[in-house]
Short mmCIF file of the C-alpha atoms (twelve columns), coordinates in Angstrom:
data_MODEL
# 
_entry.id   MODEL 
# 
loop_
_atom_site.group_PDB 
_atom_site.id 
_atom_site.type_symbol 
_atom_site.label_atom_id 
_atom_site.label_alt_id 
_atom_site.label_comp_id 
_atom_site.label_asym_id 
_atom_site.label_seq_id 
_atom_site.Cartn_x 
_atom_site.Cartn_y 
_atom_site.Cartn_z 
_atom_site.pdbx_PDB_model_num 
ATOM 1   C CA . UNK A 1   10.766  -36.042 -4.195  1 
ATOM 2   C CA . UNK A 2   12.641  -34.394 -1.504  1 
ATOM 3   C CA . UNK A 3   11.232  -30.983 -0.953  1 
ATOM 4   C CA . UNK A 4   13.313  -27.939 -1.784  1 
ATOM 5   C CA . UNK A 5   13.446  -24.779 0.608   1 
ATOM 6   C CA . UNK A 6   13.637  -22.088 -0.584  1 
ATOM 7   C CA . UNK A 7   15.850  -21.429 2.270   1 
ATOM 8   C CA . UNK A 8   11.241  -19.629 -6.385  1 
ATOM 9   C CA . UNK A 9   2.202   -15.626 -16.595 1 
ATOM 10  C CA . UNK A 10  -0.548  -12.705 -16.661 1 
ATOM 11  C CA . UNK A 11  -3.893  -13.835 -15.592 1 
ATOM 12  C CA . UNK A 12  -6.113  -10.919 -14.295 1 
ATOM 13  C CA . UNK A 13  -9.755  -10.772 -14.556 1 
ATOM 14  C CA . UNK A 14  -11.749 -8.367  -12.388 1 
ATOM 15  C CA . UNK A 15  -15.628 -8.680  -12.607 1 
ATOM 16  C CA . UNK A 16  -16.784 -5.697  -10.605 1 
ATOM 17  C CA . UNK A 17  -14.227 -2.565  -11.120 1 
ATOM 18  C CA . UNK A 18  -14.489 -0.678  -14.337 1 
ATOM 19  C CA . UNK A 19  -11.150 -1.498  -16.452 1 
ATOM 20  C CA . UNK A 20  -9.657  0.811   -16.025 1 
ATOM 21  C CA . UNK A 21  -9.421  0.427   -12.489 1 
ATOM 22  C CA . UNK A 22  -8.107  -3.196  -13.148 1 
ATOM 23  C CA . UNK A 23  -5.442  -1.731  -15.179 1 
ATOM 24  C CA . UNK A 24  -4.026  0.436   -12.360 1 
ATOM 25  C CA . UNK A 25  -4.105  -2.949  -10.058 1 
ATOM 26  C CA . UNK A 26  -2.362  -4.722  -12.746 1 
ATOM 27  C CA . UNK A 27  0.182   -1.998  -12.940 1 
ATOM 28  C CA . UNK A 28  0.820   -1.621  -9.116  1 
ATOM 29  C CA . UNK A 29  1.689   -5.278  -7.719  1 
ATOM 30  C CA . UNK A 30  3.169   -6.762  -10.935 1 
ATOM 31  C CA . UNK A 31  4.759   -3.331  -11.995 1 
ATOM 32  C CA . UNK A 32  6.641   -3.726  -8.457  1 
ATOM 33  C CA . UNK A 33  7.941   -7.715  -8.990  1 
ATOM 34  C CA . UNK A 34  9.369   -6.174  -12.077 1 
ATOM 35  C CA . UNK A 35  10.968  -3.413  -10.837 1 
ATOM 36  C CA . UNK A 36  12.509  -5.623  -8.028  1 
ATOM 37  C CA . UNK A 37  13.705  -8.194  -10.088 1 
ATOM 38  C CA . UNK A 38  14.929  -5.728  -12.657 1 
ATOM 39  C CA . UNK A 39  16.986  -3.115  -10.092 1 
ATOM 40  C CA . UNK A 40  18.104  -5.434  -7.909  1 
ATOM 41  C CA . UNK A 41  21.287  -7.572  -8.391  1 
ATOM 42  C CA . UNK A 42  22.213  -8.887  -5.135  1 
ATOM 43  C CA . UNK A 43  20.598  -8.671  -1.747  1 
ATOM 44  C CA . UNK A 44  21.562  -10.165 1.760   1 
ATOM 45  C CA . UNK A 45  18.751  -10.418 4.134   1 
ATOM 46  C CA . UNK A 46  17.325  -11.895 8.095   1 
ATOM 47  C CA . UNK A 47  14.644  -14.250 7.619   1 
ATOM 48  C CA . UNK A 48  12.111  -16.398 9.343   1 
ATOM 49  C CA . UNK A 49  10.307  -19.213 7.874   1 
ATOM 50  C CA . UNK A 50  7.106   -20.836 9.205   1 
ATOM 51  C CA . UNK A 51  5.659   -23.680 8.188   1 
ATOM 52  C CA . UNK A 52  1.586   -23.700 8.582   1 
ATOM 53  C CA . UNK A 53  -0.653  -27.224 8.215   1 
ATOM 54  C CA . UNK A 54  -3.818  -27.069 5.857   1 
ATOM 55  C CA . UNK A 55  -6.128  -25.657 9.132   1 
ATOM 56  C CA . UNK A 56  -2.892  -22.795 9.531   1 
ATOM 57  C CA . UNK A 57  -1.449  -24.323 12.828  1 
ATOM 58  C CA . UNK A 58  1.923   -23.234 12.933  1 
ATOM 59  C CA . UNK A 59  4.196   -26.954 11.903  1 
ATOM 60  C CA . UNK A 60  8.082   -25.597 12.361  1 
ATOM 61  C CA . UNK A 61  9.589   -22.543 12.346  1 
ATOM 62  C CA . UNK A 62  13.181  -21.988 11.044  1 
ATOM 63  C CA . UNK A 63  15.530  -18.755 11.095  1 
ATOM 64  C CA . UNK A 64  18.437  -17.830 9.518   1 
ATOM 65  C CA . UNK A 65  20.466  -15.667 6.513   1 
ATOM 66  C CA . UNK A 66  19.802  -15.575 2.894   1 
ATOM 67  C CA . UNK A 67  22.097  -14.333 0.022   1 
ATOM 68  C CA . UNK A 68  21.383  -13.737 -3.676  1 
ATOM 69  C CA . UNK A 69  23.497  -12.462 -7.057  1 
ATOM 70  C CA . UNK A 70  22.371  -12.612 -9.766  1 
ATOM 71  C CA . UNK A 71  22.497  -14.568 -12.412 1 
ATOM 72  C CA . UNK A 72  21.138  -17.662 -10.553 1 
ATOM 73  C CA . UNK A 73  23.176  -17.733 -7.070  1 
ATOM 74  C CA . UNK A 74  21.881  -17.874 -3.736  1 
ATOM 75  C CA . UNK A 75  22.955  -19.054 -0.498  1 
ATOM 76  C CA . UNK A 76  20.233  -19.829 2.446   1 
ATOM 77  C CA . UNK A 77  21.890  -20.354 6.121   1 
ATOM 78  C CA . UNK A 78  19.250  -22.637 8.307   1 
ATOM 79  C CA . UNK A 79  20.531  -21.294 11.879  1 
ATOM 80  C CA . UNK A 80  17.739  -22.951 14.013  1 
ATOM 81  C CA . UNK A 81  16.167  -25.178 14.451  1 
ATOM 82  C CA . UNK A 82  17.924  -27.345 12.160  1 
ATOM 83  C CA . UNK A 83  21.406  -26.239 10.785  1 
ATOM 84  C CA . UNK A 84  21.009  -26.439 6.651   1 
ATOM 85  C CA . UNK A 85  22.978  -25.015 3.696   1 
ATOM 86  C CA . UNK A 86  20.955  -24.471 0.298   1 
ATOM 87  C CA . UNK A 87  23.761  -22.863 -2.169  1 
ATOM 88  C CA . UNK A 88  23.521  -22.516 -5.650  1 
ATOM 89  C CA . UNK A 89  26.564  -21.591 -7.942  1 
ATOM 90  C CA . UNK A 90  24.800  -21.077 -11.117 1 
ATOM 91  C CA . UNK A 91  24.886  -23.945 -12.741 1 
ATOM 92  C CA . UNK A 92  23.910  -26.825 -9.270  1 
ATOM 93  C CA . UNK A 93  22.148  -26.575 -5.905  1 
ATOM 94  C CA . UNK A 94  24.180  -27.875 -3.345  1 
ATOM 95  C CA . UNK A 95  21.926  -28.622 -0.228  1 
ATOM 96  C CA . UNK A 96  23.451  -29.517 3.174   1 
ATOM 97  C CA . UNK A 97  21.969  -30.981 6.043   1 
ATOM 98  C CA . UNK A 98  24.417  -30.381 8.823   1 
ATOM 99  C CA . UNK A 99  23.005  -32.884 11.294  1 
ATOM 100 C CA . UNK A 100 22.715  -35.469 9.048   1 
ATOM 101 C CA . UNK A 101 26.329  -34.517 7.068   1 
ATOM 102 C CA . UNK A 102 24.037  -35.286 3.923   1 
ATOM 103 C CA . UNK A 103 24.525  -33.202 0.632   1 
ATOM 104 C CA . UNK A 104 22.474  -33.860 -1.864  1 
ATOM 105 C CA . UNK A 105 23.016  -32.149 -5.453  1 
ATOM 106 C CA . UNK A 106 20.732  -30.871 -8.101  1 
ATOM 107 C CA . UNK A 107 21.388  -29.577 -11.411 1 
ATOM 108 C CA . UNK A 108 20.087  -25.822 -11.708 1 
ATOM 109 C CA . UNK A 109 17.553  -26.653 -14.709 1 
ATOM 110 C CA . UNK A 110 14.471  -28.662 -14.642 1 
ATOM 111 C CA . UNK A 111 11.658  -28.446 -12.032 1 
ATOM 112 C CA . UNK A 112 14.106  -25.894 -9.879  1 
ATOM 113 C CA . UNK A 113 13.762  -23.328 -12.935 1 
ATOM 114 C CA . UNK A 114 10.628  -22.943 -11.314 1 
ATOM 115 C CA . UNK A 115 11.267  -22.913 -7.862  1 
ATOM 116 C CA . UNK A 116 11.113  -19.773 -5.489  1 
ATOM 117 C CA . UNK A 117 14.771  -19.245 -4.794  1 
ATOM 118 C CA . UNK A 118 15.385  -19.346 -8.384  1 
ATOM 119 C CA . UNK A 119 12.175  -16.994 -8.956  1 
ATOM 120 C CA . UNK A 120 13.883  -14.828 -6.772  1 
ATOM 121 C CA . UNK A 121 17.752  -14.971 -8.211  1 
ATOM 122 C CA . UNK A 122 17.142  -15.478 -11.734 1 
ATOM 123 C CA . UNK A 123 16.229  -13.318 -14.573 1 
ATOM 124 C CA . UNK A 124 13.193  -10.848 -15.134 1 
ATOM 125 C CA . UNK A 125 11.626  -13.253 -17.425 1 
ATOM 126 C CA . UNK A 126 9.006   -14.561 -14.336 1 
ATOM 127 C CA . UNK A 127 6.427   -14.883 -17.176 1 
ATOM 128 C CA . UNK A 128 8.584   -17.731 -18.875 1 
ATOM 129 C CA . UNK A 129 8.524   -19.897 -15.877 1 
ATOM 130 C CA . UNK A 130 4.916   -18.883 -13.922 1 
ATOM 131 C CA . UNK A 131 1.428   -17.744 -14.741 1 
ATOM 132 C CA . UNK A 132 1.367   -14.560 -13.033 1 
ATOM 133 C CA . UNK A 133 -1.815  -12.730 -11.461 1 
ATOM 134 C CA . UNK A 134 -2.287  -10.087 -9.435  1 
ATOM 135 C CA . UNK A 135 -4.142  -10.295 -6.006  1 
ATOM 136 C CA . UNK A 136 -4.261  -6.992  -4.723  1 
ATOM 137 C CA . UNK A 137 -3.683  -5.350  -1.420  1 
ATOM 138 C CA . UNK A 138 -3.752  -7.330  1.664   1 
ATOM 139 C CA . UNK A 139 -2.182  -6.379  5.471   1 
ATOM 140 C CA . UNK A 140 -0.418  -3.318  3.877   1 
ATOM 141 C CA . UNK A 141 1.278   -5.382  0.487   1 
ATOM 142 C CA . UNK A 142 0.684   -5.628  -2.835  1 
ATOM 143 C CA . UNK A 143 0.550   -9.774  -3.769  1 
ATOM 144 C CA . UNK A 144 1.015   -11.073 -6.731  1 
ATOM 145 C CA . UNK A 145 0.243   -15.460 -7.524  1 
ATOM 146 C CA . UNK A 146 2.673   -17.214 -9.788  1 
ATOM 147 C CA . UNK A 147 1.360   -20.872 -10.551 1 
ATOM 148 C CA . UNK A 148 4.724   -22.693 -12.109 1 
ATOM 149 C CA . UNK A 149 3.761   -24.031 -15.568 1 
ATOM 150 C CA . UNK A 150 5.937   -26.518 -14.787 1 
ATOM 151 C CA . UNK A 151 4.238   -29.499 -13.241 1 
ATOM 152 C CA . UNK A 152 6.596   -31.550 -11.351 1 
ATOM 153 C CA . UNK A 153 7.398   -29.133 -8.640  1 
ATOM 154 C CA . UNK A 154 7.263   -29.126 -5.058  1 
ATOM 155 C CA . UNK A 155 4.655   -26.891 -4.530  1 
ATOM 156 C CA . UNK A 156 1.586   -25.628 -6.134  1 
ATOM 157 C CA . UNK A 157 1.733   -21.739 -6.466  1 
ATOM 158 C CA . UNK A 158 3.781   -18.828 -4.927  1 
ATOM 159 C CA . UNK A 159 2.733   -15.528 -3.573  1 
ATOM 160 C CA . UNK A 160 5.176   -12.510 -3.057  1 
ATOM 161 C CA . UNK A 161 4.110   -9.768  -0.953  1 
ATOM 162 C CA . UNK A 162 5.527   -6.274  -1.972  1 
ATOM 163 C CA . UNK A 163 6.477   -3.226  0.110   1 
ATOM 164 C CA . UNK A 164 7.240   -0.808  -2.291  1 
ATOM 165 C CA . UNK A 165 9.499   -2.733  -4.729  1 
ATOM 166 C CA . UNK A 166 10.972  -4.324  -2.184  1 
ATOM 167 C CA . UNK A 167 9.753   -7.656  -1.350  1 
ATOM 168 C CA . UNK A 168 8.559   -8.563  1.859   1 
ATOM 169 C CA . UNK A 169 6.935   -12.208 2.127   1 
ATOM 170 C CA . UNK A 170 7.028   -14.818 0.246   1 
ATOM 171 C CA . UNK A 171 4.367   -17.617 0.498   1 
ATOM 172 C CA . UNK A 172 4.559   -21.396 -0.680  1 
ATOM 173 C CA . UNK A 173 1.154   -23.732 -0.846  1 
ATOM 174 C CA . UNK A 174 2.672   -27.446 -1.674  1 
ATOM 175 C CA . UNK A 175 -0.019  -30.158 -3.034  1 
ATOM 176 C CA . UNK A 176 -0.936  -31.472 1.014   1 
ATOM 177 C CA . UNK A 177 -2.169  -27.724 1.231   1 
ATOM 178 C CA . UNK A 178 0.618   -26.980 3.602   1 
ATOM 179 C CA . UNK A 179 1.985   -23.359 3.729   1 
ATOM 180 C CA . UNK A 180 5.759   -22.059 3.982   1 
ATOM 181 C CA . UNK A 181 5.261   -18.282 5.025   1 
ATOM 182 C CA . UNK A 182 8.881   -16.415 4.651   1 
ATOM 183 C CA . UNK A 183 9.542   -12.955 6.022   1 
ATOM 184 C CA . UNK A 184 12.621  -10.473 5.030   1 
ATOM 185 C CA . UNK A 185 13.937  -8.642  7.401   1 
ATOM 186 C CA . UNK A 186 17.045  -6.377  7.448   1 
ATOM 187 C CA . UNK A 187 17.638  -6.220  4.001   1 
ATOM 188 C CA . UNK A 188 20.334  -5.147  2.509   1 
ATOM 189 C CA . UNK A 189 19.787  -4.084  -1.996  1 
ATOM 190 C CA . UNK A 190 22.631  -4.379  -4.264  1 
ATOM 191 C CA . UNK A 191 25.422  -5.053  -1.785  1 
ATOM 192 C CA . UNK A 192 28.848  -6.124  -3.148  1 
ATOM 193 C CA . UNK A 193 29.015  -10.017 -2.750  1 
ATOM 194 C CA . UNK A 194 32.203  -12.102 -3.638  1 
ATOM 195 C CA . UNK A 195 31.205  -15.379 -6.167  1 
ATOM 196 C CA . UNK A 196 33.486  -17.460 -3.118  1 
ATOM 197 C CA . UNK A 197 30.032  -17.253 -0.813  1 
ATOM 198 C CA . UNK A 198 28.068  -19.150 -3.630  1 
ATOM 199 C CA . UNK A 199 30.463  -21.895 -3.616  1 
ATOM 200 C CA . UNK A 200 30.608  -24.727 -2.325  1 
ATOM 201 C CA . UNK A 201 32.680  -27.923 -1.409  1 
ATOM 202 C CA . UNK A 202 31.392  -31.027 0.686   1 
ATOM 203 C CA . UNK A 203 32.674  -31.519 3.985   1 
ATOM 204 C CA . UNK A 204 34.775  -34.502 4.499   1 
ATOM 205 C CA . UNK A 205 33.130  -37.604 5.268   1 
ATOM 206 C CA . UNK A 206 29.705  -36.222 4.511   1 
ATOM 207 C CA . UNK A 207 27.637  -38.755 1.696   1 
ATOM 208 C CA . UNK A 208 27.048  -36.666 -1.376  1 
ATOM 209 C CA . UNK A 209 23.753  -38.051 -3.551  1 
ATOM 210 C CA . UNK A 210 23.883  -36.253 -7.172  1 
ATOM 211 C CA . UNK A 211 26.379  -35.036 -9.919  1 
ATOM 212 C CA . UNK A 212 28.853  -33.270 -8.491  1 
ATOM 213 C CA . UNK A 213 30.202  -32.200 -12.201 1 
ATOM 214 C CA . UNK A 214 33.710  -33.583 -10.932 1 
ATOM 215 C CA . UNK A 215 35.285  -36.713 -12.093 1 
ATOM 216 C CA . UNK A 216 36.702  -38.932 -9.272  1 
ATOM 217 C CA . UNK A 217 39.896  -39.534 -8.671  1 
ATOM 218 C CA . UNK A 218 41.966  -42.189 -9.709  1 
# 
């Protein structure tokens, strides 16, 4: 299975602190993912992903733009090293190597209901989708760990690092222990976004793989 970029379920048990102290963890870096997911509707944001092999030597590292709007549209511009396209529209991902003038085409539903872009431009309902658990504080965020339920998936669990309610990193662990560390920068909450950004048509002469949803002409 090809893997798919982003650019996407309470379990706490504390053994030491007294409960209630585990209650006020509980409420801090889960209390923020929900808050985030529930006050934000669209966001436009820098970001730089790095790619990190099982002993945390640094594989690729990739650059670019990401857009979300809610419900279940996001757009992730690959700059460098490699140009890429990863649009959804709401109802397919549309993913577009540039070099290769490849597009290959996924219906929104399935394994990618569970998939970190999705996590991040779908609904509030993370607990449908991912067991959820929080970590604590680490290098100045609050982390929560969402394990998909789902167990065809790309990768293995997810870890969002909050800044406020604002998130700040997200963190990918796929089954060959490799980890996809993505940083926000510059972001922008609640901007207005036209729907014409989350669309998307092949470019001529590119080979499309997938159900477009469009009959061919005759």
């Amino acid at each position: 299975m090809r893997k798919f970029k982003p650019g996407c379920m309470v379990v706490f048990a504390l053994l030491v602190l007294p409960q209630a102290a585990a209650a006020a963890r509980t409420d801090t870096a889960i209390r923020q993912m929900h808050v985030f997911l529930q006050q934000v509707h669209s966001l436009q944001a820098d970001f730089t992903q790095i790619v990190l092999d099982p002993n945390l030597q640094e594989v690729k590292k990739s650059v670019g733009t990401l857009a979300i709007k809610r419900p279940d549209r996001f757009r992730w511009d690959y700059a460098t090293p490699n140009k890429e396209i990863i649009v959804a529209d709401g109802k397919r991902v549309w993913i577009y190597d540039v070099e290769l003038q490849e597009v290959t085409v996924k219906p929104l539903n399935g394994t990618l209901a569970a998939s970190p872009a999705v996590l991040l431009s779908g609904s509030n309902n993370v607990e449908k989708s991912f067991t959820v658990k929080d970590l604590g504080e680490k290098n100045g965020l609050q982390w929560v760990g969402l394990k998909p339920k789902i167990k065809d998936t790309d990768f293995n669990s997810v870890q969002l690092g909050f800044k406020g309610n604002n998130v700040s990193v997200m963190e990918l662990k796929d089954a060959l222990g490799d980890l996809t560390r993505i940083t926000f920068s510059h972001m922008v909450l609640n901007p207005p976004i036209p729907d014409s950004l989350f669309q998307f048509t092949p470019p001529p002469g590119a080979d499309v793989i997938g159900d477009t949803g469009t009959q061919p002409a005759h």
